[in-house]
C-alpha positions as CSV (number, residue, x, y, z in Angstrom):
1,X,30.2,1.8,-26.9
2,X,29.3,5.0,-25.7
3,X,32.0,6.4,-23.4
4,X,31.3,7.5,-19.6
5,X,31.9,11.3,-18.9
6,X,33.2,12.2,-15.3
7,X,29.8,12.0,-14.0
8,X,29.5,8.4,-14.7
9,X,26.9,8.6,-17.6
10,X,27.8,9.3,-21.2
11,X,26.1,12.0,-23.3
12,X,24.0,10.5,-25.8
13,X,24.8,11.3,-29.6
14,X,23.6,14.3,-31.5
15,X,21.4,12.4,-33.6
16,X,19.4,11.0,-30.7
17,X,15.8,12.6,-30.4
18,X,14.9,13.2,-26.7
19,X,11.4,15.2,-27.6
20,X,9.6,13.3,-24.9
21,X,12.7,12.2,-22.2
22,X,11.5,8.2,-22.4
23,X,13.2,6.7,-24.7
24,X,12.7,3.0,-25.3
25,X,16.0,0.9,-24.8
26,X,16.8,-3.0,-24.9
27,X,19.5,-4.6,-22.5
28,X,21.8,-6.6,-24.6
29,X,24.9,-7.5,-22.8
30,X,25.0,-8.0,-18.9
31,X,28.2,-9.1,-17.1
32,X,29.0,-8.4,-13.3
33,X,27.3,-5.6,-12.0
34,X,26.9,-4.1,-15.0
35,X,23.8,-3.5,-17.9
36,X,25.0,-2.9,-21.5
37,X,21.7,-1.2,-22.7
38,X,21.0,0.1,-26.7
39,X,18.8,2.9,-26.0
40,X,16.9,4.8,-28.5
41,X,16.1,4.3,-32.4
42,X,20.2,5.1,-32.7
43,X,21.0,1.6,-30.9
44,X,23.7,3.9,-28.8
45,X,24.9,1.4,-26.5
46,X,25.2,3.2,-22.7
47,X,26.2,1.0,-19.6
48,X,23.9,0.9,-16.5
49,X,24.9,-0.3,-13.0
50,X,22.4,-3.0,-12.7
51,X,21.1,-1.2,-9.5
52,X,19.7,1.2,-11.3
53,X,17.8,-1.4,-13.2
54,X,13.9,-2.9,-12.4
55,X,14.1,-6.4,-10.8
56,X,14.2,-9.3,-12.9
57,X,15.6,-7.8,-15.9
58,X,17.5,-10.3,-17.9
59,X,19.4,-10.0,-21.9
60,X,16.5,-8.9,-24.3
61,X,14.3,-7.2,-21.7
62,X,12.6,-4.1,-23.1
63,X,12.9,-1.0,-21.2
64,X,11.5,2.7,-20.9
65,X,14.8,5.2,-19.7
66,X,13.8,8.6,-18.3
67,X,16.3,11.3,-19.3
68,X,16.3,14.6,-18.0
69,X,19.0,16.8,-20.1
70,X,20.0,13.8,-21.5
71,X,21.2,11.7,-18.6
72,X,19.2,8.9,-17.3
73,X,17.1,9.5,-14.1
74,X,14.7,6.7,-14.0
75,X,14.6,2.9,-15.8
76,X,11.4,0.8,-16.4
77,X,9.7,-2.4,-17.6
78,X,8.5,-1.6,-21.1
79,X,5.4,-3.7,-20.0
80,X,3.6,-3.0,-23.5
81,X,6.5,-4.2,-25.0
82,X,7.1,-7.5,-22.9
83,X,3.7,-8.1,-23.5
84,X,4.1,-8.4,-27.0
85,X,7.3,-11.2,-27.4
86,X,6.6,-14.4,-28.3
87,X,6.4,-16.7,-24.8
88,X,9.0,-18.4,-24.1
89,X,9.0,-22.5,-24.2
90,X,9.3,-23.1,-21.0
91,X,5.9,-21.0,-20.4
92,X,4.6,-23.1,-23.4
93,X,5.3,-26.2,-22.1
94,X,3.7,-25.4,-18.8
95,X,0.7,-24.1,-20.2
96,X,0.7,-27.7,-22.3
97,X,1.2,-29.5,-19.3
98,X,-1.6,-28.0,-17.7
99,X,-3.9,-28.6,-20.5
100,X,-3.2,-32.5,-20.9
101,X,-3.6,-32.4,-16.9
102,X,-7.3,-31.0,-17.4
103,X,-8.2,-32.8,-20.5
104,X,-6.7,-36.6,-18.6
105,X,-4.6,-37.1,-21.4
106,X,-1.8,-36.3,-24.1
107,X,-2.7,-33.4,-26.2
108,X,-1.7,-34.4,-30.0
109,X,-0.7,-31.7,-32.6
110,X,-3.0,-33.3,-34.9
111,X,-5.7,-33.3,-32.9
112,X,-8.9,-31.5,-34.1
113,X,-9.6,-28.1,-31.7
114,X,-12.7,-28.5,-29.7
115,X,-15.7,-26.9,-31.4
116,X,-18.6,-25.5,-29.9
117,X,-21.9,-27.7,-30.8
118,X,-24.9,-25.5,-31.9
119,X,-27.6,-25.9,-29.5
């Protein structure tokens, strides 16, 4: 884990590419108050106070860090990102439950998709 210099944030490693200052980062650990985030195509692992974190965020969550002179100013949703992993079941299951409630009954997994009629 990347160790904390006296200002609170650790340097990132040399081989870390900071071209543009957004670097895309994935939270993997969170315990207390505190955000273990891998940041980067390096996976360097920097803690976050989870203050300094968007709302919501949870293990997995997929985010955009801002660095200016390679410490962190500014955290985001990766939005793009989120958008792209796989629902989870529970959304599923909702989405199923609201389908059977429209249709009046069970939806089978064998059952033959709807197909439009030509007219």
């Amino acid at each position: 884990m990347q160790q904390p210099s006296s200002d609170e944030w650790g340097l990132p490693s040399p081989e870390m590419e900071l071209a543009d200052d957004r670097v895309a980062a994935t939270v993997t650990i969170i315990e207390g108050s505190t955000a273990t985030i891998q940041l980067g195509e390096q996976h360097d692992e920097w803690d976050f106070p989870l203050d300094m974190l968007p709302a919501g965020v949870e293990i997995g969550s997929d985010l955009i860090v801002s660095l200016a002179g390679g410490r962190p100013v500014g955290v985001e949703l990766d939005r793009e990102a989120e958008g792209l992993k796989p629902r989870r079941v529970d959304d599923r299951l909702h989405r199923l439950d609201r389908v059977e409630r429209l249709k009046g009954h069970v939806v089978r997994l064998d059952e033959p998709a709807a197909t439009p009629r030509a007219s």
